[in-house]
Structure formats: C-alpha cells, structure tokens
N, CA, C, O and CB atoms as a CASP TS submission, in Angstrom:
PFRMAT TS
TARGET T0000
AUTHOR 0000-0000-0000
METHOD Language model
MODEL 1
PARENT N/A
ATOM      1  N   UNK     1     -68.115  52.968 205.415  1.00  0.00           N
ATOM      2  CA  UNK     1     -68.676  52.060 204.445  1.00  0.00           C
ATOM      3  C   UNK     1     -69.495  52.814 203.398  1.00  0.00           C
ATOM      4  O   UNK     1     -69.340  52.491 202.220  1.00  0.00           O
ATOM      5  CB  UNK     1     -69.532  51.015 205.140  1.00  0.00           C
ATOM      6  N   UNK     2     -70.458  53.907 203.755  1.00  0.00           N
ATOM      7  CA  UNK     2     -70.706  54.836 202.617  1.00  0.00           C
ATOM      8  C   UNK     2     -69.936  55.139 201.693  1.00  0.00           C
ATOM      9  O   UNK     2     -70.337  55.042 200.533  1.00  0.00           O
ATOM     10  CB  UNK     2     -70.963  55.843 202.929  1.00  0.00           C
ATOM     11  N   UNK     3     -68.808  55.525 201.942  1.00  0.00           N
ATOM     12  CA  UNK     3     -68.503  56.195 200.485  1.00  0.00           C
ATOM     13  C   UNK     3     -67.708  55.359 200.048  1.00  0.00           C
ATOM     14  O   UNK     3     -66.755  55.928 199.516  1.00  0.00           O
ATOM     15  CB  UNK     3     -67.880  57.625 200.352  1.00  0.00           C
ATOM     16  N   UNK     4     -67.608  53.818 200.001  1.00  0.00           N
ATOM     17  CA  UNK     4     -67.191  52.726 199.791  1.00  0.00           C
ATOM     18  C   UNK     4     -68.280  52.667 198.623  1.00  0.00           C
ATOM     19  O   UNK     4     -67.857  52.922 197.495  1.00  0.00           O
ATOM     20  CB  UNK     4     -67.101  51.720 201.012  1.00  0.00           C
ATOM     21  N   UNK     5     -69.436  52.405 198.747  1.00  0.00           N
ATOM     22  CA  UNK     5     -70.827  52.247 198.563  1.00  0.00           C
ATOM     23  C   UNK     5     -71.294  53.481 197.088  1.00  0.00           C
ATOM     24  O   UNK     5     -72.098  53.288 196.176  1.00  0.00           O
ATOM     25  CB  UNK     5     -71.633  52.636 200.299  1.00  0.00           C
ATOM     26  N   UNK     6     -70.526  54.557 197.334  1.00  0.00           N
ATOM     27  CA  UNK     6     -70.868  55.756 196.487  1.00  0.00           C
ATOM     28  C   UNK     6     -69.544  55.616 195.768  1.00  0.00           C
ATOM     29  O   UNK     6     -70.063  55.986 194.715  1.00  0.00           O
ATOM     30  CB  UNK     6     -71.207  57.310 197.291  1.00  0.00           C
ATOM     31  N   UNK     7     -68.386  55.421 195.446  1.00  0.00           N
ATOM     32  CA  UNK     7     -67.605  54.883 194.702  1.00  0.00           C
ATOM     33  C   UNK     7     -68.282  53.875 193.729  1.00  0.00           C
ATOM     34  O   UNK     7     -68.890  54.070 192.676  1.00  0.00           O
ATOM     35  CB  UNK     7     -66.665  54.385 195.476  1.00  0.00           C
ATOM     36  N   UNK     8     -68.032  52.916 194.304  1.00  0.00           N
ATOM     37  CA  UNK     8     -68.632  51.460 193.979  1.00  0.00           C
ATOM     38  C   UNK     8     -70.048  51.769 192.873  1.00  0.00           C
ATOM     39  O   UNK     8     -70.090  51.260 191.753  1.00  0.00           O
ATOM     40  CB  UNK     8     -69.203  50.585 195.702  1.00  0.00           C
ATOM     41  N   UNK     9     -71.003  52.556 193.343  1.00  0.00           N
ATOM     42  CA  UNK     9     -72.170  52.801 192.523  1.00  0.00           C
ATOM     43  C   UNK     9     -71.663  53.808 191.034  1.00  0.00           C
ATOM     44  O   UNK     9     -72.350  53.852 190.014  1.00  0.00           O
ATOM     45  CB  UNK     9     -73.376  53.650 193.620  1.00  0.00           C
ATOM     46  N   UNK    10     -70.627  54.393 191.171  1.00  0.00           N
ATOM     47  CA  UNK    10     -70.241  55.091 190.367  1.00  0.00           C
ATOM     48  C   UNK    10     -68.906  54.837 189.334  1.00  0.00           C
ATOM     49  O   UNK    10     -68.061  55.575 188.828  1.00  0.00           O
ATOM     50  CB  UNK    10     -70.204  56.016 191.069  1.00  0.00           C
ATOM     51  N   UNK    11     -69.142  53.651 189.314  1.00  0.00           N
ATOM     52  CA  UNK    11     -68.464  52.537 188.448  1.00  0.00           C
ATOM     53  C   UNK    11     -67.034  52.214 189.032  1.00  0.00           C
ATOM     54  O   UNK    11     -66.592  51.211 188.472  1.00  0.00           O
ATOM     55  CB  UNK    11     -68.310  53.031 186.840  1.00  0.00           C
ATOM     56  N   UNK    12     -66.403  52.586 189.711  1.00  0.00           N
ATOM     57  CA  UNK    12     -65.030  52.206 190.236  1.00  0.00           C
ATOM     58  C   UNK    12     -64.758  50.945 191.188  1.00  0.00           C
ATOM     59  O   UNK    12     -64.142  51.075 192.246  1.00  0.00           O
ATOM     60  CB  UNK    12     -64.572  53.351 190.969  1.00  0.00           C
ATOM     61  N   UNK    13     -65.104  50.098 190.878  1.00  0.00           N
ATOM     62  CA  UNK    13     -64.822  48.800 191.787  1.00  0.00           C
ATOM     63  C   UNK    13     -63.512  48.239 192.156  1.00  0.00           C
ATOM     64  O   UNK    13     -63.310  47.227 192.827  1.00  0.00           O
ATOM     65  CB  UNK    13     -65.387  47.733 191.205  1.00  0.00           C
ATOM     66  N   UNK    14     -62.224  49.425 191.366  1.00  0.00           N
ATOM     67  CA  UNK    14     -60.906  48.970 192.003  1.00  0.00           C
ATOM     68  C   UNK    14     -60.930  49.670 193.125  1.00  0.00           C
ATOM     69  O   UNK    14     -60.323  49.296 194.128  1.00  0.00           O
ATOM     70  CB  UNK    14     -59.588  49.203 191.228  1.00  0.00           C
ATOM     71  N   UNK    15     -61.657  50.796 193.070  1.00  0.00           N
ATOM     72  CA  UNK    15     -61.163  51.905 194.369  1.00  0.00           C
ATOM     73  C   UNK    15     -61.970  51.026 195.652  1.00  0.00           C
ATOM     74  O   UNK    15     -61.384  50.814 196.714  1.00  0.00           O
ATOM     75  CB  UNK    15     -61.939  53.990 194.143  1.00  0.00           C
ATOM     76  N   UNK    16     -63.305  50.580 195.416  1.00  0.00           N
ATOM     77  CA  UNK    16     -63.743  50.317 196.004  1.00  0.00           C
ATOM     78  C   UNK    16     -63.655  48.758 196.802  1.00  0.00           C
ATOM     79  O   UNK    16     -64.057  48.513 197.939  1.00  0.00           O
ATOM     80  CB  UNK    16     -64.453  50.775 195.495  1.00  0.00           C
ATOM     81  N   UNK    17     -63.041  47.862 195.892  1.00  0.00           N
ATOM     82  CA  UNK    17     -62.132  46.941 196.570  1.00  0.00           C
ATOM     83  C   UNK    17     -61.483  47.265 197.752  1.00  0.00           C
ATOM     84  O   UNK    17     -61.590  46.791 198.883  1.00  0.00           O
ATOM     85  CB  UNK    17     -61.204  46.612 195.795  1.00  0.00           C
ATOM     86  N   UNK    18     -60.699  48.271 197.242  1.00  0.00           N
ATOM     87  CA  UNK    18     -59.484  49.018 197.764  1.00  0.00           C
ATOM     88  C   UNK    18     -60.008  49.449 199.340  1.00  0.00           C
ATOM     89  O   UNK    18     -59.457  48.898 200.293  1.00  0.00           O
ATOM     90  CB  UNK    18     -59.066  50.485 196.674  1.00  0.00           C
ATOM     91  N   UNK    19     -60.753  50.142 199.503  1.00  0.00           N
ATOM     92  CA  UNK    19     -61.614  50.627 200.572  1.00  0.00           C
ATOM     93  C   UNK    19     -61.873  49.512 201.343  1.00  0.00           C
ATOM     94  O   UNK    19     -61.608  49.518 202.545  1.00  0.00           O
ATOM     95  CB  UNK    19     -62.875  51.280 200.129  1.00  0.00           C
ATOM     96  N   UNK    20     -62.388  48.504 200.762  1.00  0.00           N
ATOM     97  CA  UNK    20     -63.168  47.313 201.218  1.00  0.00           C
ATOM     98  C   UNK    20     -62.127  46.647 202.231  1.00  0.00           C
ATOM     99  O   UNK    20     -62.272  46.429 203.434  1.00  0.00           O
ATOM    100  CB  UNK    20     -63.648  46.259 199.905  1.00  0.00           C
ATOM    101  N   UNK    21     -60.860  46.347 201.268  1.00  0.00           N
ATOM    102  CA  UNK    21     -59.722  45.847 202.276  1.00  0.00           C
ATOM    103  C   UNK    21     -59.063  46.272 203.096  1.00  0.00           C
ATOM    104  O   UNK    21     -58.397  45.640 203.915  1.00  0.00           O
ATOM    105  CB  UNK    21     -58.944  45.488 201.932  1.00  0.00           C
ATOM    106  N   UNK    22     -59.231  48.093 202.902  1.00  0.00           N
ATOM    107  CA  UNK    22     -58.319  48.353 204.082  1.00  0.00           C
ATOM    108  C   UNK    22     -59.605  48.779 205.275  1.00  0.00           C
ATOM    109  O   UNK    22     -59.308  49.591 206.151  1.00  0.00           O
ATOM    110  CB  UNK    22     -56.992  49.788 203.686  1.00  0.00           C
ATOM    111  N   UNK    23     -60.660  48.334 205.248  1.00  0.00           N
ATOM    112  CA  UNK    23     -61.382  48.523 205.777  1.00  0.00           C
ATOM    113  C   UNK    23     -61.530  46.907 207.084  1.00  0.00           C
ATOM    114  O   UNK    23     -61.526  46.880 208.315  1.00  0.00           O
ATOM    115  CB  UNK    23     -62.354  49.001 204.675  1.00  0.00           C
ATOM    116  N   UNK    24     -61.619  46.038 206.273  1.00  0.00           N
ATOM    117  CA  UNK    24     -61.052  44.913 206.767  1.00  0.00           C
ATOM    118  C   UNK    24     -59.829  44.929 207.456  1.00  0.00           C
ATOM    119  O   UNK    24     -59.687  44.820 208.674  1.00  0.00           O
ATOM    120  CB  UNK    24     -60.934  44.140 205.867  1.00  0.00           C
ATOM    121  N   UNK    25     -58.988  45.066 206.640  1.00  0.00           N
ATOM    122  CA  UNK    25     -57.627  44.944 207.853  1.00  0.00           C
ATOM    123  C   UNK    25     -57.964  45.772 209.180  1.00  0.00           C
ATOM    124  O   UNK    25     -57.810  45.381 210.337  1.00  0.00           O
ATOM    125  CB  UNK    25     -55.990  45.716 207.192  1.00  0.00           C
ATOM    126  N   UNK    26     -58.480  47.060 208.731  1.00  0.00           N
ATOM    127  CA  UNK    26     -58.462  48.143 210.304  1.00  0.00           C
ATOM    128  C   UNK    26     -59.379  47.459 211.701  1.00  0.00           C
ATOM    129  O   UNK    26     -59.495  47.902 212.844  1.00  0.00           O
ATOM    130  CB  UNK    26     -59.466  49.982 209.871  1.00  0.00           C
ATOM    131  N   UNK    27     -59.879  46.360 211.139  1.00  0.00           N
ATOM    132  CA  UNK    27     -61.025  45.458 211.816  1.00  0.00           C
ATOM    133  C   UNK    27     -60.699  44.671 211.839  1.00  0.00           C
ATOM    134  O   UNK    27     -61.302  44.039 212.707  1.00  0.00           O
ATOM    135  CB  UNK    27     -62.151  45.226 211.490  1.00  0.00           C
ATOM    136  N   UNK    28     -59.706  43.884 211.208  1.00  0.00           N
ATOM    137  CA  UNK    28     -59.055  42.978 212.490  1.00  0.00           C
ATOM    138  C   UNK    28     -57.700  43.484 213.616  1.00  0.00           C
ATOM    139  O   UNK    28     -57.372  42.963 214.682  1.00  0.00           O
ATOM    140  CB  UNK    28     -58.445  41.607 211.702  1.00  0.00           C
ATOM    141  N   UNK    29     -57.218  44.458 213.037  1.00  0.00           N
ATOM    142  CA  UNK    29     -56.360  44.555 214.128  1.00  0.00           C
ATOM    143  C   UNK    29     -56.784  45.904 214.807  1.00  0.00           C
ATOM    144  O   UNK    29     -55.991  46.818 215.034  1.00  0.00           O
ATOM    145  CB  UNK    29     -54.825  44.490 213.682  1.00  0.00           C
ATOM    146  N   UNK    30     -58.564  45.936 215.205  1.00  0.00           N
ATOM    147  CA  UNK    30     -58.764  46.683 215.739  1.00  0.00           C
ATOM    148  C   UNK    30     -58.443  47.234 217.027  1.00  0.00           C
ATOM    149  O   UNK    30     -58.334  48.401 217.402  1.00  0.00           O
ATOM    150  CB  UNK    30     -59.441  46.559 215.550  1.00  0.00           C
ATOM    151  N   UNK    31     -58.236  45.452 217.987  1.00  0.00           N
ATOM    152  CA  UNK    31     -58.117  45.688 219.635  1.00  0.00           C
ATOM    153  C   UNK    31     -56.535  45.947 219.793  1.00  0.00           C
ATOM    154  O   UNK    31     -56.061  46.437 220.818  1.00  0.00           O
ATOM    155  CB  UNK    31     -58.677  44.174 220.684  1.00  0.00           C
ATOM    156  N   UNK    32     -55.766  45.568 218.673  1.00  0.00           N
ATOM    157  CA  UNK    32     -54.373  46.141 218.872  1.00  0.00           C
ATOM    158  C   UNK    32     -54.195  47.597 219.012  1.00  0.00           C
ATOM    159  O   UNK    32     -53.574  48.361 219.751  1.00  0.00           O
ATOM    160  CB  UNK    32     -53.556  45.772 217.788  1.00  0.00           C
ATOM    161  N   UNK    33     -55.241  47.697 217.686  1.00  0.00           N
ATOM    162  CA  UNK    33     -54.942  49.494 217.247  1.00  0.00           C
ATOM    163  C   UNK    33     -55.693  50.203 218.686  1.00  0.00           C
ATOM    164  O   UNK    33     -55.225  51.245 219.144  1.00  0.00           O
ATOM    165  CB  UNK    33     -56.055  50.189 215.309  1.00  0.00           C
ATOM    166  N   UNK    34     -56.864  49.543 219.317  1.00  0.00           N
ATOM    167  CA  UNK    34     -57.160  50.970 220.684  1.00  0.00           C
ATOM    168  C   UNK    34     -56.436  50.044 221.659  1.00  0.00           C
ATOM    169  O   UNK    34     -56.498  50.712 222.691  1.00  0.00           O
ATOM    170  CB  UNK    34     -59.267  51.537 221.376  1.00  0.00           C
ATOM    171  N   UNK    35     -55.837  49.003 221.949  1.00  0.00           N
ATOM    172  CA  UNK    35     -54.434  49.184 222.959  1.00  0.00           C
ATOM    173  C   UNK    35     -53.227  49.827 223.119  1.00  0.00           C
ATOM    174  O   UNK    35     -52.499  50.045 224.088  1.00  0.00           O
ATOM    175  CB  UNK    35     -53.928  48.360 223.049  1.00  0.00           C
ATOM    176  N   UNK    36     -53.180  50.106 221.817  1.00  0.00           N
ATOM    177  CA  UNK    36     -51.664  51.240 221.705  1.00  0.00           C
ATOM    178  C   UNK    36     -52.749  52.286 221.528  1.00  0.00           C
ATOM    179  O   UNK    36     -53.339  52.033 222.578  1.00  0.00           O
ATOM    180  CB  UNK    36     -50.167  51.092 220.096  1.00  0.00           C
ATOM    181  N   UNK    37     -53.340  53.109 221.078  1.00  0.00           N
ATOM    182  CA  UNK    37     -54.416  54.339 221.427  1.00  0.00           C
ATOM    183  C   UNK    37     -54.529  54.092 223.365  1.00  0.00           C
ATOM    184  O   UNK    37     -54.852  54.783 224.331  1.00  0.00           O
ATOM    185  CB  UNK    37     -56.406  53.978 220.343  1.00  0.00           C
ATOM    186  N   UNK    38     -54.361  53.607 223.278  1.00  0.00           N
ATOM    187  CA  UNK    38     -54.773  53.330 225.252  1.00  0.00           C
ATOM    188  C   UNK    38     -52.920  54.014 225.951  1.00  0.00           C
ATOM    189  O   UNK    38     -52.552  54.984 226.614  1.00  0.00           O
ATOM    190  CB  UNK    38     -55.109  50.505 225.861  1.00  0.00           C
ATOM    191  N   UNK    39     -52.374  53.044 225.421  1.00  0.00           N
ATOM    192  CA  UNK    39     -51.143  53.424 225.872  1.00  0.00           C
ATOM    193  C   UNK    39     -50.598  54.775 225.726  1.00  0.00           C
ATOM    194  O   UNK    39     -50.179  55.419 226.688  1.00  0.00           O
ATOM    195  CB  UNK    39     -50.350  52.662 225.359  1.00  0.00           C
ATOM    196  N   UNK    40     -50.605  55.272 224.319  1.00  0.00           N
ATOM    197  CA  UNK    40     -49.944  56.350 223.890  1.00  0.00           C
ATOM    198  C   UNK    40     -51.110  57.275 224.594  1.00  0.00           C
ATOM    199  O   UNK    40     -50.849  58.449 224.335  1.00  0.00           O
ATOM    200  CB  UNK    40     -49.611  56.442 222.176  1.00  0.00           C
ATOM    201  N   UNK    41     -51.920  57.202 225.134  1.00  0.00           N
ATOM    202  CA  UNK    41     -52.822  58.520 225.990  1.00  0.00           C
ATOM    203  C   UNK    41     -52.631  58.453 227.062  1.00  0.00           C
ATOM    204  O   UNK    41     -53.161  59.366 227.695  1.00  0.00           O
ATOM    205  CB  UNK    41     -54.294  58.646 226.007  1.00  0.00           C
ATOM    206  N   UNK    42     -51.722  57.297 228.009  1.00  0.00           N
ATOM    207  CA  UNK    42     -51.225  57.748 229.067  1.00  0.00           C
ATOM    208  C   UNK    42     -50.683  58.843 229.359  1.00  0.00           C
ATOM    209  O   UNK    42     -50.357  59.561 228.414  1.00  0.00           O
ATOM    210  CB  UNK    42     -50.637  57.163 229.334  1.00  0.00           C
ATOM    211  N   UNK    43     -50.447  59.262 230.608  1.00  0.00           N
ATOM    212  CA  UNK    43     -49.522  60.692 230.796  1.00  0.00           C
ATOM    213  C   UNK    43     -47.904  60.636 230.645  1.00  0.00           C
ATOM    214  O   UNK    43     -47.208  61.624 230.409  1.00  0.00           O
ATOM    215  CB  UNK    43     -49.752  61.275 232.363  1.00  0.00           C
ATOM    216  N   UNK    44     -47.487  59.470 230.800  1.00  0.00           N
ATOM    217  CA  UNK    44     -45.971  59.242 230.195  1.00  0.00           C
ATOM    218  C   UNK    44     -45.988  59.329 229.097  1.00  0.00           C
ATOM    219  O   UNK    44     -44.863  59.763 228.849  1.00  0.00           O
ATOM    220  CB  UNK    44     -45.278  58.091 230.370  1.00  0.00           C
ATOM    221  N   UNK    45     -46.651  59.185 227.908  1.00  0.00           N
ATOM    222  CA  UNK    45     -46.557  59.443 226.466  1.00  0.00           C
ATOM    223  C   UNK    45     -47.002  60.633 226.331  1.00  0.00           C
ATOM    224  O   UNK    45     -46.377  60.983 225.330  1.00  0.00           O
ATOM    225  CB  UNK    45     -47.243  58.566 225.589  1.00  0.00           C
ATOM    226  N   UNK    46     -47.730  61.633 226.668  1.00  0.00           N
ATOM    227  CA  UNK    46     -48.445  62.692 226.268  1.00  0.00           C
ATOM    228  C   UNK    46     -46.785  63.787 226.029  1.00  0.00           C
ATOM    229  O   UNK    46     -45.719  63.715 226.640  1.00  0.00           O
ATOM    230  CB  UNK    46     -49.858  63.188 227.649  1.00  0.00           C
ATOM    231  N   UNK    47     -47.191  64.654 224.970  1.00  0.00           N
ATOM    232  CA  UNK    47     -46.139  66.253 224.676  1.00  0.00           C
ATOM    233  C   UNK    47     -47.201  66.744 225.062  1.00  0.00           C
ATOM    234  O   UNK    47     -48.415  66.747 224.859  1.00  0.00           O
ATOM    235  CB  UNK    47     -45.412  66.951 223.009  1.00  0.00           C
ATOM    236  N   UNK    48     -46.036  67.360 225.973  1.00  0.00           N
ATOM    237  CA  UNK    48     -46.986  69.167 226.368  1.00  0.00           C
ATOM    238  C   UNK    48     -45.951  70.067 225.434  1.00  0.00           C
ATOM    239  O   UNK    48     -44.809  69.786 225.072  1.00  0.00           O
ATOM    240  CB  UNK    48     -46.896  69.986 228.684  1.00  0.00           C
ATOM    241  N   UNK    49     -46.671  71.131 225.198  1.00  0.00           N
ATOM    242  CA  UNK    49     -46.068  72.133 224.066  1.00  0.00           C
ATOM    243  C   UNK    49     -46.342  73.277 224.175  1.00  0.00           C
ATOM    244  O   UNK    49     -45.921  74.093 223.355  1.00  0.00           O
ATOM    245  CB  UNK    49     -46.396  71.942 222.802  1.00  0.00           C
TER
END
C-alpha cells in the first residue's frame, strides 16, 4: 500500500488506481491463492533438481 501512496502523492492517479485494484482483487481471492500455495508445497508437487 506504500508505494501505492508514493505514486499517488506524485501526481499519477492512473497508476495508482491501478495498484489499488489489483491490490483488491489479490484480497479477495486471497484464501484461494494460499490453498493452491498449500497444495503446490506438498511433496507430490515439489521439483527436485
């Protein structure tokens, strides 16, 4: 959210829209996004290399 904030103060309010919403989206489909983070760190998903 800072440098949302330091954009925004520095006259760019498209970028900072911009930030704003994808900042939003990542927060609502947060509990999706660490259930597949959950899954894909199982040991059946892991590469060894």
């Amino acid at each position: 959210m800072e440098p949302t904030l330091s954009v925004e103060q520095r006259g760019s309010d498209v970028v900072g829209g911009n930030v704003r919403g994808a900042l939003h989206t990542i927060h609502k489909k947060e509990e999706f996004i660490n259930m597949t983070l959950a899954v894909l760190m199982t040991p059946e998903w892991k590469v060894y290399g």
